[in-house]
C-alpha positions in Angstrom: 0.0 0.0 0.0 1.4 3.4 -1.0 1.8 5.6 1.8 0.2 9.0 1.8 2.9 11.6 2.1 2.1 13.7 5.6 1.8 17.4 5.2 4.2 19.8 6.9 2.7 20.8 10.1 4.7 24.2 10.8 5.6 26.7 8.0 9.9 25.5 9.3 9.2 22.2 8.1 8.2 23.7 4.6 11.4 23.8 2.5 10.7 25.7 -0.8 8.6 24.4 -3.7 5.0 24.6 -4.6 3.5 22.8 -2.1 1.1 25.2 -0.8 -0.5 25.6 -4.0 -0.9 22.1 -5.3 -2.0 22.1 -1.5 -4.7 24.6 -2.3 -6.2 23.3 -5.3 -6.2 19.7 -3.2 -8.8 21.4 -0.9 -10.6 23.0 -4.3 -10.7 19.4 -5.9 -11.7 18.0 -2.6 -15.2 20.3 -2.6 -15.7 19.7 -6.2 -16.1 16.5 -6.5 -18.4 15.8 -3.5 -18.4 12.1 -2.5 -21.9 11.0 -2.7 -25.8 12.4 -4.3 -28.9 13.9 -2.3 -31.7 13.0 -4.1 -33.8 15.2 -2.5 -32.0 18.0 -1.7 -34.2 21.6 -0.4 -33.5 25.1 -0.1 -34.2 26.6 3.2 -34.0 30.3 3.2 -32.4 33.2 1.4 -33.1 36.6 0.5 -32.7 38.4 -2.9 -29.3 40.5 -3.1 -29.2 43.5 -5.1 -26.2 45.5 -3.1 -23.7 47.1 -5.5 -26.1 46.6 -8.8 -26.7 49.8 -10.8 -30.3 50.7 -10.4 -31.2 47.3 -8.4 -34.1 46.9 -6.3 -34.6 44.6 -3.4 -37.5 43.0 -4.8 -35.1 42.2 -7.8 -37.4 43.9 -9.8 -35.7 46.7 -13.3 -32.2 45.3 -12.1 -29.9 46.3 -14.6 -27.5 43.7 -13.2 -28.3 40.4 -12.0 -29.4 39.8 -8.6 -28.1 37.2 -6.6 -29.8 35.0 -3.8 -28.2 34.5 -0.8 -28.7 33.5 2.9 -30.2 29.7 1.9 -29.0 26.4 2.4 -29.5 23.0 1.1 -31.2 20.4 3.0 -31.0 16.7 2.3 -34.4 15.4 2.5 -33.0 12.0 1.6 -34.3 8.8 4.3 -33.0 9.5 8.0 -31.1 12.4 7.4 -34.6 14.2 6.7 -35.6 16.2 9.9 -38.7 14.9 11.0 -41.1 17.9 11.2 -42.1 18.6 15.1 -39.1 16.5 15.7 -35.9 18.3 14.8 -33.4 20.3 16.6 -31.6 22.8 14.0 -28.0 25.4 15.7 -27.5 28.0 13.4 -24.3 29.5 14.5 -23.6 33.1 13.2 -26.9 34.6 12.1 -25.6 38.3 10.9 -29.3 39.8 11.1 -29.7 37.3 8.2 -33.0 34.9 9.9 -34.4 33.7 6.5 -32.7 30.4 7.1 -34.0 29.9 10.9 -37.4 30.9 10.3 -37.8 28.9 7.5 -36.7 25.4 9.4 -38.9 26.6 11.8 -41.9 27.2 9.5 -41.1 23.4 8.8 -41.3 22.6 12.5 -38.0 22.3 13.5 -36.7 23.5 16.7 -34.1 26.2 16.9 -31.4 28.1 18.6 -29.9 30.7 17.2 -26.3 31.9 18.2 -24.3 35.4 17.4 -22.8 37.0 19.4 -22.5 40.5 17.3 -25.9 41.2 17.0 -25.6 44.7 19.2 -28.4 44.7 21.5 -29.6 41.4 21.4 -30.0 39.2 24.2 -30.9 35.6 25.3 -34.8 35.5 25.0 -37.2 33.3 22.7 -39.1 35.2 20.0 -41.0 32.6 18.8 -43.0 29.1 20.7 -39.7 27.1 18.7 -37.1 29.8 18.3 -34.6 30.8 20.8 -31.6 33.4 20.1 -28.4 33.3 22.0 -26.0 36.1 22.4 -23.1 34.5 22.7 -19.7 33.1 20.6 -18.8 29.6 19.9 -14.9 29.3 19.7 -12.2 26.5 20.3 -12.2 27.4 24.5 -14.4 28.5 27.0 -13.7 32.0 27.6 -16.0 34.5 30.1 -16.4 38.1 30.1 -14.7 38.6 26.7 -14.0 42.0 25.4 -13.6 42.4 21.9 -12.6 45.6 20.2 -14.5 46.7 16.8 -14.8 49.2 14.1 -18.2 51.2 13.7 -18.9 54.3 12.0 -15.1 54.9 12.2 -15.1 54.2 16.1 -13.7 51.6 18.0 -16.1 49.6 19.9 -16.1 47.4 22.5 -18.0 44.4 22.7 -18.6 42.2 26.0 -19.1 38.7 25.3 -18.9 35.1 26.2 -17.3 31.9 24.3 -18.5 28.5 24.4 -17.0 25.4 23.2 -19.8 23.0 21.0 -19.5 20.7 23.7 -20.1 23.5 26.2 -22.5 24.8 24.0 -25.3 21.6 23.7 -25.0 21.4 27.8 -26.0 24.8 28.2 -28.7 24.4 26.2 -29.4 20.6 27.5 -29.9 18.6 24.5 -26.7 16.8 24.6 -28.4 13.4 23.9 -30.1 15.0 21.4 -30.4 14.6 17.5 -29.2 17.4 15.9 -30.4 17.2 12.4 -28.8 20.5 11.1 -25.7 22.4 12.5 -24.5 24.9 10.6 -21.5 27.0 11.0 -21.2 30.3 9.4 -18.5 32.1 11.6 -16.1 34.1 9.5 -13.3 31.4 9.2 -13.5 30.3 12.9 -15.0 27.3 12.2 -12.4 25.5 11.1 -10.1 26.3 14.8 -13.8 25.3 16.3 -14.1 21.9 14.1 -10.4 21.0 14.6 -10.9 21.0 18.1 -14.1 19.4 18.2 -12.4 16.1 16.3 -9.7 16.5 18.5 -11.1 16.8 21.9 -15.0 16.5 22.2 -15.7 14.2 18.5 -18.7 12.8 20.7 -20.3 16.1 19.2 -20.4 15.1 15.7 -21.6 11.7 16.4 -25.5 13.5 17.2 -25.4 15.7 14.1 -27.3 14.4 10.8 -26.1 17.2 8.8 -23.3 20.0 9.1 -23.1 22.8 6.7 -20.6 25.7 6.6 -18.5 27.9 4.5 -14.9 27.4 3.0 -13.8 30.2 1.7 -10.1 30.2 0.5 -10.2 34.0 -0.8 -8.0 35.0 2.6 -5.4 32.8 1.8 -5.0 34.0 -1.8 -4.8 37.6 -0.5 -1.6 36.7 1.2 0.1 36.1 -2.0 1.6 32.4 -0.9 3.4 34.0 2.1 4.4 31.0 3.3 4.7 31.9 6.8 1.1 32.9 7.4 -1.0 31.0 4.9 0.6 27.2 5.0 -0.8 27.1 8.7 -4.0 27.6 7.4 -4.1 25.5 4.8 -3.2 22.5 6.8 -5.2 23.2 9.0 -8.2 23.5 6.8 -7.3 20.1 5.1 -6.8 18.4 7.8 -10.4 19.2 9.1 -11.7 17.6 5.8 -10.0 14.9 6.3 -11.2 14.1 10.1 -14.5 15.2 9.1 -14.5 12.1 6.5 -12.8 9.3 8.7 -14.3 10.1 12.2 -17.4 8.5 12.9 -20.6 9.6 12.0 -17.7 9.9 8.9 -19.6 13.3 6.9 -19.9 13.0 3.4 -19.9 15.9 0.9 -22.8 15.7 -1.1 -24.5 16.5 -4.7 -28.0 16.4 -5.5 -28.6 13.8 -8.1 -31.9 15.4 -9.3 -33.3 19.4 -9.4 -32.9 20.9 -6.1 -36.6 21.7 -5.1 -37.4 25.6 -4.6 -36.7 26.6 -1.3 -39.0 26.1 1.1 -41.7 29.0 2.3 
């Protein structure tokens, strides 16, 4: 059997080459060629985005560029990974003001928690008999009291907070023995320091979750014009997640639907 050469840990262990970019379009090949077919695969959510289009409206009417929809997500209808209406548990992590996806899972009859913690003025409270909104940060610790310095309106800002592990996270809200039939992760990068340490020290928390959705987005690393130093840590780190995602049980499977997506759902 050949042996799969191991990927440099540290940028020292780098030695020259072009490693990190056949390392790059590794990942890319990775998500384009998912592993196995929905074939019943629904949209969830969205809105229609007009921002930046000459003379666009946000009905997406007289655009005189093309609108895009955004905010949705797929959902895998497909035998037991469907969430059973009145019977699901969805944690949408990193909500950005954007519900459409939330309220439509819970139109469906899913239950929900939703999680951001830079939602200014938004608190822990329920705002709907199946919808709950928590103002708080998932990261790869537990971390109280957090202050975290921002930009607004060319101000710094300062923003009190609270991090919770996933782990930590599904005790708080008790459903640790729970199903969770949809977790998605849309948390500006983080979740790949989050998912790292969730397959390194709690992978118990995967093993509940029926479907995991979030984000790769590569355009950071391409901005640092292959400085080695600062972008081969996060490549490995980014494949290396893949990879445990794909060999740790409950073993996540990228996925392509094998007939017409439906439209999303109301």
């Amino acid at each position: 059997m050949k042996k799969e050469k191991v990927p440099p840990e540290t940028p020292r262990e780098y030695n020259g080459g072009d490693y990190l970019p056949k390392l790059v379009y590794e990942i890319v090949d990775r998500l384009r060629l998912p592993q196995t077919t929905c074939n019943k695969l629904v949209y969830f959510g969205g809105h229609l985005d007009c921002n930046g289009s000459d003379g666009a409206h946000s009905d997406g009417l007289n655009c005189n560029k093309i609108c895009v929809k955004d905010g949705y997500k797929g959902v895998c209808m497909d035998g037991s990974l469907k969430p059973m209406a009145k019977d699901c548990l969805i944690l949408s992590v990193g909500i950005g003001n954007e519900f459409s996806f939330d309220n439509a899972m819970a139109r469906y009859g899913c239950q929900i928690y939703s999680v951001d913690f830079t939602m200014k003025n938004w608190t822990h409270f329920a705002y709907a008999p199946n919808q709950h909104f928590l103002s708080l940060g998932i990261s790869h610790s537990n971390t109280e009291g957090l202050a975290l310095v921002y930009e607004h309106e060319g101000k710094n800002q300062t923003l009190r907070t609270s991090m919770l592990t996933l782990a930590s996270l599904l005790q708080v809200l008790d459903v640790r023995t729970r199903i969770i039939s949809y977790l998605k992760l849309d948390i500006e990068n983080d979740e790949w320091e989050v998912l790292e340490h969730v397959l390194k020290i709690t992978p118990w928390v995967l093993k509940s979750v029926r479907q995991l959705a979030f984000e790769v987005h590569l355009e950071d690393i391409l901005q640092l014009n292959y400085d080695i130093e600062r972008a081969l840590p996060k490549v490995v780190r980014i494949r290396k997640v893949l990879q445990g995602l794909e060999v740790r049980p409950p073993a996540f499977a990228s996925f392509t639907a094998g007939k017409t997506p439906k439209p999303t759902f109301p």
